[in-house]
N, C-alpha and C positions, 0 to 999 in steps of 0.2 A: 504493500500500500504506500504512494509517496506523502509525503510529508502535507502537503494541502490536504489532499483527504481525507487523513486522519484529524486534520484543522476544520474542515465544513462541519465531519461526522461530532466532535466534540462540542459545536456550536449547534447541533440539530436536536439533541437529544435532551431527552425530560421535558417535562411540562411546564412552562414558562412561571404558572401559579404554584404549581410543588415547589419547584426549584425554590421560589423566592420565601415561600412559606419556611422550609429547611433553613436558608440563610437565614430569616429572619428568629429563629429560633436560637439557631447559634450563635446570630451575634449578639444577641441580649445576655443570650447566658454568658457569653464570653466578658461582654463588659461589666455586669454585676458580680460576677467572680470574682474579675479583676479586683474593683473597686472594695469588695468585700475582703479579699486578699492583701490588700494595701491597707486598710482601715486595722485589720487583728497586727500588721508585723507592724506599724507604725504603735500599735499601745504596747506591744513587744517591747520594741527599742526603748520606749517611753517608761516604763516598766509599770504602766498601767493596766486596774482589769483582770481578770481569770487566764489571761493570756498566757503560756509560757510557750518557746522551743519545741518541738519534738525531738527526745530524746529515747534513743534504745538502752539496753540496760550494759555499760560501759561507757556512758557517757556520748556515743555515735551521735549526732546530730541529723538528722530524717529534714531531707530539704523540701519544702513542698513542690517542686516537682516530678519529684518521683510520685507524686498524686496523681500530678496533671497527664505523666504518661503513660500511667494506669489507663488510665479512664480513657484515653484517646486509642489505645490499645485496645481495651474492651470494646468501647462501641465501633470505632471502623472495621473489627472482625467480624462484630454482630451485625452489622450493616452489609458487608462484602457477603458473609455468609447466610444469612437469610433475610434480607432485601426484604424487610418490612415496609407496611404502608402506613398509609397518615396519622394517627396517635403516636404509634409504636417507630415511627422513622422519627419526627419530631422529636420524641425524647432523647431518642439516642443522636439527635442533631446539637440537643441542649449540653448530654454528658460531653460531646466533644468538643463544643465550643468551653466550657468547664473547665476541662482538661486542658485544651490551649491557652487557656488565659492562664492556671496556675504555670504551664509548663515555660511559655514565654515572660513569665514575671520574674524569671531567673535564666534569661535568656543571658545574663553577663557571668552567670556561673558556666553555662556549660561552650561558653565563647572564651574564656581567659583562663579557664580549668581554675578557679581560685574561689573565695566566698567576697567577692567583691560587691554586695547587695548596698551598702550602704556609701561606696567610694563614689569618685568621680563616674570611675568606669562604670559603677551600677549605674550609671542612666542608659544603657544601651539595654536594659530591660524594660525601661519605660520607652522608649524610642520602638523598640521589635513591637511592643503592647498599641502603641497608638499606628503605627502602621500597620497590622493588621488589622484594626478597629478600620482603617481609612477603604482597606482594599475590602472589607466584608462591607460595607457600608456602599461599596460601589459595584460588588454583587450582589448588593439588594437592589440596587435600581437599576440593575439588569446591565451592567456593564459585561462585556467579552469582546475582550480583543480578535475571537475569529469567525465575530456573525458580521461580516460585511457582505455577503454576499451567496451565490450558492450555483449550481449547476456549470454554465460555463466561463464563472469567476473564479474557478480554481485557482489557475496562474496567478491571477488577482490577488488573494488569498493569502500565497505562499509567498508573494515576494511584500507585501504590504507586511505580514506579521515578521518577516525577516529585520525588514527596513526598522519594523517599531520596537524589536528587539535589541537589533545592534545601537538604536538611538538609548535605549537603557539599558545596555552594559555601560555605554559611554557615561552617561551620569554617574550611575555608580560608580566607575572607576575613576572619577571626578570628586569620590567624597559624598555625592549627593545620594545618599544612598535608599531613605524615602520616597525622593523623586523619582526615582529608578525602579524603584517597585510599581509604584501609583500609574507610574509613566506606562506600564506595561497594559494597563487596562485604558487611561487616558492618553492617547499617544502626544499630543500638544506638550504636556508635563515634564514627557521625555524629551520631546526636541527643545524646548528651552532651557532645561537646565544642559543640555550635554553644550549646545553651544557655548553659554555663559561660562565665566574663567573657573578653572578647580581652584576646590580646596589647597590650602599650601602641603597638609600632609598627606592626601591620598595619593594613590598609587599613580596615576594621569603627571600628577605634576611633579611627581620623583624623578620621573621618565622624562617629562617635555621642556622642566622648566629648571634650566640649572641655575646654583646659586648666581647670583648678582643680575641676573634679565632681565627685561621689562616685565613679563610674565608674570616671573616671581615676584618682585615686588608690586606688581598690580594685586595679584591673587594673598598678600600679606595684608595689605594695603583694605582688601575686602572683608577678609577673615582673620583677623587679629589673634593671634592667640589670646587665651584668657579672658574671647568675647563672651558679653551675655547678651542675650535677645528675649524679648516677653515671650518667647515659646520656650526657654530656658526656664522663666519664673515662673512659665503655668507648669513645666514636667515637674517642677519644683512641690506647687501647689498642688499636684495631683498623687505626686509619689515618696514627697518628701523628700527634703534639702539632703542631702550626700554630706557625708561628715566630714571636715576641714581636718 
């Protein structure tokens, strides 16, 4: 089968109202998890509450998402293996969106191999968390990057979803690494950040932009180190400040 057709046949399939019913199931669960997930380890830290650690009996510390990858394990077997319908699929839509919210709310543990939840670096678990909130949110309103077309728009198809892909790798590899997800469903998102100058530390400008260039000092010049932006103090406000 070439690569387009396996792109139509993935854009043709399920019910346009199922579908969105399932998203719309798991995205709620996924962000009220979240949300409820942030709330218990914030009176943690805080040392407020009934709240403590999970602890095994040696002391072992149990990280919530070995929860999260329980549960995502359970229901997409349960799912894959008997294809239940609408009560019984919806639920097992909810355990998994459940499961990805606890599993990506410690997205910087299992990215840095370290317990970095509360450092700088733990904000790349709130960052994985709200980009997936952005891309289920834009398969609730029916976004898909491979329904443009169908019968003899194959070629169409295959060189468009190319085109939108290699424009988010480029971001990404620019640093812009949100965009570059987002982009993959919204193609616009992706062409304008790939053009615009990278990041000073991502990979794009390790490569393009040697010390002393105009480049590099443009792309310094844009991205300061040690910036903060009001999407800084809302992951702030939503996940709690990273400890100094």
């Amino acid at each position: 089968m070439h690569v387009y057709e396996l792109a139509a046949g993935m854009a043709a399939q399920g019910d346009p109202d199922e579908v969105k019913r399932g998203v719309g199931w798991m995205l709620a669960s996924f962000v009220l998890t979240f949300l409820a997930t942030r709330f218990v380890t914030r009176m943690i830290r805080a040392g407020k509450g009934p709240f403590r650690d999970m602890k095994l009996p040696g002391g072992l510390h149990v990280h919530h998402q070995v929860y999260g990858i329980f549960l995502m394990l359970v229901s997409g077997a349960a799912q894959f293996a008997y294809e239940p319908d609408t009560l019984a699929r919806d639920i097992l839509a909810a355990v998994f969106g459940a499961g990805a919210a606890l599993t990506l709310d410690e997205f910087a543990l299992w990215f840095h191999l370290d317990d970095v939840y509360w450092s700088a670096n733990g904000r790349k678990s709130v960052d994985a968390v709200l980009i997936a909130a952005a891309i289920g949110i834009l398969l609730l309103f029916g976004a898909n990057p491979f329904d443009i077309g169908s019968g003899d728009s194959k070629p169409a198809i295959f060189a468009v979803v190319v085109v939108d892909l290699a424009f988010s790798f480029a971001a990404i590899f620019k640093g812009k690494v949100a965009t570059g997800l987002i982009g993959i469903f919204v193609p616009t998102v992706a062409w304008i950040a790939a053009v615009r100058i990278a990041k000073p530390d991502s990979p794009w400008a390790r490569w393009r932009y040697p010390e002393g260039s105009r480049k590099r000092q443009r792309s310094l010049r844009r991205f300061p180190p040690g910036r903060r932006t009001h999407w800084d103090r809302f992951k702030d406000l939503l996940g709690g400040a990273p400890s100094r």
